[in-house]
C-alpha positions, 0 to 999 in steps of 0.5 A: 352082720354085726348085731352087738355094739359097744356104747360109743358105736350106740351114742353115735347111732344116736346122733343119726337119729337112731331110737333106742329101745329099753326093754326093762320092766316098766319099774326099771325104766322109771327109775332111769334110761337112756335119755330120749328111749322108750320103754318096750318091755320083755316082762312087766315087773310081775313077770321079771319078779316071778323070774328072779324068783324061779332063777334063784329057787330052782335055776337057769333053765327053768327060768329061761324056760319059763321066760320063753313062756311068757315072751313068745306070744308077745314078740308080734305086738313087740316087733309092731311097736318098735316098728311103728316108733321107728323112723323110716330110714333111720339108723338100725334100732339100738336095743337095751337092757340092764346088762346086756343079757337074754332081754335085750339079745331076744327082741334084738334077734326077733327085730331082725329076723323080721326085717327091722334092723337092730343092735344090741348095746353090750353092757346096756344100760349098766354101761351108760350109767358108768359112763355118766358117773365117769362124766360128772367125776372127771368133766371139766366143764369151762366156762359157767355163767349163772344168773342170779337174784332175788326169788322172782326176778325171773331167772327162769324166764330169762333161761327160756328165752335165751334157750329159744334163740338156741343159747347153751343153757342148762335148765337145772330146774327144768331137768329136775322138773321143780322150782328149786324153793319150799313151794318148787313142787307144787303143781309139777308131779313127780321129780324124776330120779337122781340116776335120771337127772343126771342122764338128763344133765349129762345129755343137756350138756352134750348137746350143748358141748363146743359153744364155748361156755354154758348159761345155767340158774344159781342153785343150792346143792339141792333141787328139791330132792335131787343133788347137783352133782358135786363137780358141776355144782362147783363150776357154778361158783366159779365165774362172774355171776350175772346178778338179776334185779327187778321191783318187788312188784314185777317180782311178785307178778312173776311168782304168781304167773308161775303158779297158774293153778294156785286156787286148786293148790291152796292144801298142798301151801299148808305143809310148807307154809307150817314149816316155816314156823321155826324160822318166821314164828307162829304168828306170823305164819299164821298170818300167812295161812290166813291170807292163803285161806282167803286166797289173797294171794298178791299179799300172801306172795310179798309177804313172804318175799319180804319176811321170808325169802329175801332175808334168806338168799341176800347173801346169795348176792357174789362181790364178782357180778355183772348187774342186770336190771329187769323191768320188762322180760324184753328188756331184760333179755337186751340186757342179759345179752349184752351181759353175757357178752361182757363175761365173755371178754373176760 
């Protein structure tokens, strides 16, 4: 029985449903995966710290030893865990760690001698993130549209819709779980990391590959603090745009309806609001943190579209777009079809 594989035979496991298994410590994991995996680890982070140390300060053996320790009461629980996550029927479970070591070799040797198939990926995740660095170098990624507009036209909420009715869109914001602005954190948690994002990026556009061309958000380079990678940063700029309109009023609506729990946010608004002061002036920030403090947020939301943000992406606006004029999202959706349909006889 093969019990080995290599990361094409993994990923086509994947596409039948396979569950893949990071057994990393919870830290590694953190920091990046496998989209769609789950975390079962060998070794929590103290114990992978404890046996590094023991490695480099008196060598293999003790380590490995002392790792077998630790490991060996856990093996029952691990085994029920992967069970119970694994669908019946499903393809043999794909196991990984961060190279394709001792970690991801035990529970893979443990899983099948206790009749749960599995494999283990050789060069683990290591092999995956070359793979997605590969991806993002040498991809040409077609035909781009991007909406663009104003803050608060509701570009995402036009991405959204279309995605329900199984349009190819790449939700950058959604993959970098932020706004994309000064306020784009607020109220969402923790972005995830670069290696993550790009994962998540690449899985989006693998899922999305042979539809002919991709539907995505004008950004800048940045989303928050996470980089779009540079070569699909530039296929952004390449096509047409679709250039959302909509009234200041409907765009304020939309603002506010983005941030539902403004209220229990309103300390979190001061910092960005402060560092506006270079651009805007300390009176008129001022003014702004008053409104914010009396909770006025209506007039808070325009003041700052009209001071702040529209002066600041009008440029934005491409001479090559196809105009969408937004008064209700229903209608905006008929619209940006129609659009689409356009650019795409181009």
């Amino acid at each position: 029985m093969q019990v080995v594989i290599d990361l094409d035979q993994a990923l086509e496991l994947r596409q039948r449903g396979a569950l893949f298994v990071d057994v990393r410590s919870p830290a590694e994991f953190a920091e990046a995966t496998i989209p769609g995996a789950i975390n079962v680890p060998i070794l929590d982070d103290a114990q992978r710290a404890e046996i590094g140390t023991l490695y480099k300060q008196v060598g293999r053996r003790d380590a490995r030893r002392r790792g077998i320790e630790i490991v060996a009461p856990k093996i029952p629980e691990l085994l029920r865990q992967i069970e119970a996550a694994r669908q019946p029927d499903s393809p043999p479970a794909v196991i990984f760690c961060w190279r394709g070591g001792m970690r991801s070799l035990a529970l893979t040797s443990f899983l099948n001698l206790g009749g749960i198939p599995a494999r283990q990926l050789t060069g683990g995740h290591k092999a995956f993130r070359r793979l997605v660095i590969d991806y993002f170098a040498q991809t040409d990624f077609g035909k781009v549209l991007v909406l663009r507009g104003l803050t608060g036209v509701g570009k995402t909420l036009l991405l959204h819709r279309m995605a329900a009715e199984t349009y190819p869109v790449i939700d950058l914001e959604g993959l970098a779980n932020h706004r994309g602005s000064a306020f784009g954190g607020l109220g969402l948690g923790e972005q995830p990391g670069q290696k993550m994002f790009e994962a998540r990026l690449w899985d989006r556009l693998e899922e999305c590959r042979g539809a002919g061309y991709l539907l995505t958000e004008g950004e800048s380079r940045h989303i928050g603090r996470l980089v779009v990678p540079p070569r699909f940063y530039q296929a952004l700029q390449e096509q047409p745009s679709l250039w959302v309109e909509a009234s200041l009023d409907y765009r304020v609506r939309v603002i506010l309806d983005d941030y539902p729990a403004r209220d229990d946010l309103t300390a979190a608004f001061e910092p960005p609001l402060l560092a506006l002061k270079e651009r805007l002036g300390s009176s008129a920030v001022a003014e702004l943190l008053k409104l914010l403090h009396e909770k006025k947020w209506e007039e808070l939301t325009r003041q700052l579209m009209v001071g702040y943000y529209d002066p600041l992406y009008m440029h934005t606006c491409p001479s090559r777009r196809v105009e969408i004029r937004v008064e209700t999202l229903d209608a905006g959706v008929v619209d940006l079809k129609r659009a689409i349909s356009q650019l795409l006889q181009v």
